[in-house]
N, C-alpha and C positions, 0 to 999 in steps of 0.2 A: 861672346861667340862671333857677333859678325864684325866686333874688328877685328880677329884674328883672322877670317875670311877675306876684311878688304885689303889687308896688307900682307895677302902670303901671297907665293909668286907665282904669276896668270898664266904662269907659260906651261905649267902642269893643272889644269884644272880637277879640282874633286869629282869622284864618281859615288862618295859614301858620306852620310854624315848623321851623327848620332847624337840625340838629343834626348835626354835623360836630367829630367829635374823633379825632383816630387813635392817640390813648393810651387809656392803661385807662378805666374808666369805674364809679364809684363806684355802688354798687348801687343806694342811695336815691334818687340823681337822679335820674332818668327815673321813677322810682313819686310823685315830688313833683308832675312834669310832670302826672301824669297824674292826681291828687289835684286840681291845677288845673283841667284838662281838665272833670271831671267834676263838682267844687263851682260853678264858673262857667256850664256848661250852654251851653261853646263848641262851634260848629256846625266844628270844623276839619277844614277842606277837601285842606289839602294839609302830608305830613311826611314828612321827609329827616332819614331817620339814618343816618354811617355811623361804627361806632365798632371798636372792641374792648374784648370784654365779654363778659360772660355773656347768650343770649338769654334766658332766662328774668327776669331782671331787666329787660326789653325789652320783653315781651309783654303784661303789663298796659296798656302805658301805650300800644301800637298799639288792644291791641283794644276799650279804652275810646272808641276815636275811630268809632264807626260812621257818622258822617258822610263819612269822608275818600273823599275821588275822586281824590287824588295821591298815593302812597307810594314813596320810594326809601328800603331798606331794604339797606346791607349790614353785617355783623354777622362781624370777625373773628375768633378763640380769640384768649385773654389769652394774652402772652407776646412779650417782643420779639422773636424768632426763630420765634416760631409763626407758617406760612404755612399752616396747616390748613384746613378748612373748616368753619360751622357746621352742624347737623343743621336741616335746615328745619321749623318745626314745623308739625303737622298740625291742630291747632286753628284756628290763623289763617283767621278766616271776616270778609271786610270786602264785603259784597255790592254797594256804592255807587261803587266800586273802577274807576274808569276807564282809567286809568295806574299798571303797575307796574314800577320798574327791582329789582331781585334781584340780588345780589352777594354774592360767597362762600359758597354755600350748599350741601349736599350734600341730595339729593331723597331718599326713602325708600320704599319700597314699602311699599303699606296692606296690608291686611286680605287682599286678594285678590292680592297678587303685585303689584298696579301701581304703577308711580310718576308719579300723577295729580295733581300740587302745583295745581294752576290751576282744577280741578273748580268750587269754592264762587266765583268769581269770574267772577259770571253776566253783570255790565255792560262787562268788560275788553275794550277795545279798542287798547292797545296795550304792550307787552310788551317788559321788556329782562332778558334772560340774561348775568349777567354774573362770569366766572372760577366757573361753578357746576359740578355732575357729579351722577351718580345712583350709590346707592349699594345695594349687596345686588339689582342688576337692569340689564339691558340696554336697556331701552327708556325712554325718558322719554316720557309721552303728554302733549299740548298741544292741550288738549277746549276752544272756545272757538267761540259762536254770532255772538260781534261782533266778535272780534279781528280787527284790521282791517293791523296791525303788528307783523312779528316780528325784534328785533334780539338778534344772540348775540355774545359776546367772548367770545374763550379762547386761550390761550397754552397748554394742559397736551395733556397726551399721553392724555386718558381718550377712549378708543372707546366710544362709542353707539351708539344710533339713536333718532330722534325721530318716533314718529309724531301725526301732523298732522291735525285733526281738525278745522277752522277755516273753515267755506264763505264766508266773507268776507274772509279773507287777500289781503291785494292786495301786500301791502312787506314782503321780506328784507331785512334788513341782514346784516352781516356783519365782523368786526375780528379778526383773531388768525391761528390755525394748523386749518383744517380737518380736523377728528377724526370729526364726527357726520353719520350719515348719514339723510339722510327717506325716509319712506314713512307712506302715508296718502291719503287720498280729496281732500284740501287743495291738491293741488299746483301743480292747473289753474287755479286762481284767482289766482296769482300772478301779478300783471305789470309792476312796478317790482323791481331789484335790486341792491345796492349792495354790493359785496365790497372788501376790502381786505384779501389774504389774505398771509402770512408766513413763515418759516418759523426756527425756529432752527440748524438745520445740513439737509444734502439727507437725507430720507426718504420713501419710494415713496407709501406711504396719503393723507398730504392732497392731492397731486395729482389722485390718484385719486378721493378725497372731491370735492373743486372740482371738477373735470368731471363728475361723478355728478349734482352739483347743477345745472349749467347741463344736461342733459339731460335732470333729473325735473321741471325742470320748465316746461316747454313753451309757457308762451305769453309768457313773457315780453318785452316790448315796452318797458321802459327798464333800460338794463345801465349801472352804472357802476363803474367797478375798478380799480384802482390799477396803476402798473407790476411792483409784486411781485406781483400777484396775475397777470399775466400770462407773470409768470416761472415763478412755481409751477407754473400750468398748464403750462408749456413742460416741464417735467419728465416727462410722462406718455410713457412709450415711445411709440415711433413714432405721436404723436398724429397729425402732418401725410399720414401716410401711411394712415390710418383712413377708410377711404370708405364703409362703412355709419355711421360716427360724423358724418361730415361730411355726409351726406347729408339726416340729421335736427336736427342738431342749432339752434337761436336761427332758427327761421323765421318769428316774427310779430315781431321786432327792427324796432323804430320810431329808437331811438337809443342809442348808445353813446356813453357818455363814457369817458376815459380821462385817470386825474390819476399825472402823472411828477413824481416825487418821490423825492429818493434810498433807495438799498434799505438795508433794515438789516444791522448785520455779519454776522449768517449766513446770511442769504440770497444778498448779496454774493459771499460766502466760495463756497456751492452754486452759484453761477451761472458762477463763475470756475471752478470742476474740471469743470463741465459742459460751458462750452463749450470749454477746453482740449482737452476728448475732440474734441466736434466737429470741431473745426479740425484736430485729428490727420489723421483722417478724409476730412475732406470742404477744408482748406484755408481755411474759411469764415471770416471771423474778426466776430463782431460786435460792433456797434459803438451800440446805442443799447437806451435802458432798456426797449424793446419787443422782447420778441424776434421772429425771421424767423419769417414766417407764420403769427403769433398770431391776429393784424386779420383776413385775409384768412380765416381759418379761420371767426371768429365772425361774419362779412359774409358768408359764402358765398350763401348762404340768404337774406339777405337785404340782396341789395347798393344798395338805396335809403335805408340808414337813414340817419341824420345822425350825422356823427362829429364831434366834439370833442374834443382832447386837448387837455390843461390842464396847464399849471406850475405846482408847488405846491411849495412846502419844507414840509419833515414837522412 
């Protein structure tokens, strides 16, 4: 990579450069990169690294780039069977920083107990969380005056909480296994929400999590979710029978979308021992990737909104 950097031609300098290896990654290269980066007096704009490696062989060549406004950074432990996570470093100050995606990182609490990774990251408007956790602390805080976008992925079992600090948050995303739960003064300003929630085998808390979150937060007015996320949700005890839940719950709901799409094998697996009970029970047998009185539950409140359900393969 950096010889094809030192003999391309200086008279158009790069503004982008992408780096993508998911093997080891030799110490020097990336402090070459970044020898480049800074003998040339390139203004780069936008870098994508995801490797395995050591960060600190890493961090020179980010923080030489104080121009950049685009960074996806993820950073796995060496080792072919290492699924670990990197220690996020607390140095990392890029203030021009528009766009950040984060991947495989574990957060750390400073000086004061917090784990505030996003503090120095004054122009960020929009944010991606991705297979990350906090570590030595329960709260991960997410301080941000323009963040205008918050997307998180996660498959792991780590319980949090995230408080929300962001008066301009308008977009949740969402992809994995619901673990984490919000609180914070951010929550009302939500009004677009995208879920695609999962599960590996049946467990009570991410259900519990996904409806926590369609409750905290309140104004939301465009839902869109997948069929497994409304399986999930179907898991929460007697949700259909919840009448102060139903009562409050998706009242300024303009549209819902809903994308069917086959479920994954353990969610499958948890839907087929769920609804076997049912049908014990109640004789019921169902028959479509929406479970009975999902819709009706999140229309309730608001039954003008516009619905679309959508075929999708995964």
């Amino acid at each position: 990579m950096y010889r094809v950097l030192s003999l391309r031609d200086d008279s158009v300098l790069p503004h982008t450069i992408d780096f993508d290896r998911s093997g080891g990654l030799k110490s020097g290269l990336l402090k070459k990169v970044a020898y480049y980066v800074l003998s040339h007096n390139v203004k780069l704009l936008r870098l994508r690294i995801d490797v395995k490696g050591d960060i600190g062989d890493i961090l020179p060549c980010i923080s030489s780039c104080q121009t950049l406004t685009s960074l996806k950074l993820s950073v796995s432990p060496k080792g072919r069977y290492n699924y670990g996570r990197t220690l996020f470093p607390k140095s990392l100050n890029l203030t021009a920083l528009t766009f950040l995606h984060l991947g495989n990182f574990a957060f750390c609490a400073g000086d004061d107990g917090l784990v505030e990774p996003f503090s120095a990251f004054n122009s960020l408007n929009s944010l991606i969380i991705d297979n990350c956790t906090v570590k030595d602390a329960q709260i991960l805080c997410i301080s941000s005056e323009k963040l205008v976008s918050l997307t998180m992925r996660n498959h792991s079992f780590d319980v949090y909480q995230i408080e929300l600090s962001a008066p301009s948050l308008c977009t949740f995303s969402f992809m994995g296994t619901p673990y984490q739960k919000f609180r914070g003064s951010s929550l009302s300003s939500v009004e677009q929400v995208n879920i695609d929630a999962d599960m590996l085998a049946y467990y009570l808390e991410p259900p519990l999590v996904l409806l926590s979150w369609l409750s905290d937060l309140p104004n939301i007015k465009s839902l869109t979710v997948s069929a497994s996320t409304l399986q999930v949700l179907s898991f929460v005890p007697d949700i259909l029978k919840d009448k102060l839940l139903s009562a409050s719950l998706m009242r300024s709901l303009k549209s819902l979308k809903v994308k069917l799409k086959p479920l994954s094998c353990g969610l499958s697996m948890a839907s087929k021992i769920t609804n076997f009970d049912k049908e014990l029970k109640t004789g019921f047998k169902p028959s479509s990737l929406i479970p009975d009185g999902i819709l009706d539950l999140l229309l309730k409140n608001s039954p003008s909104a516009d619905v679309d359900i959508l075929e999708c393969s995964r």
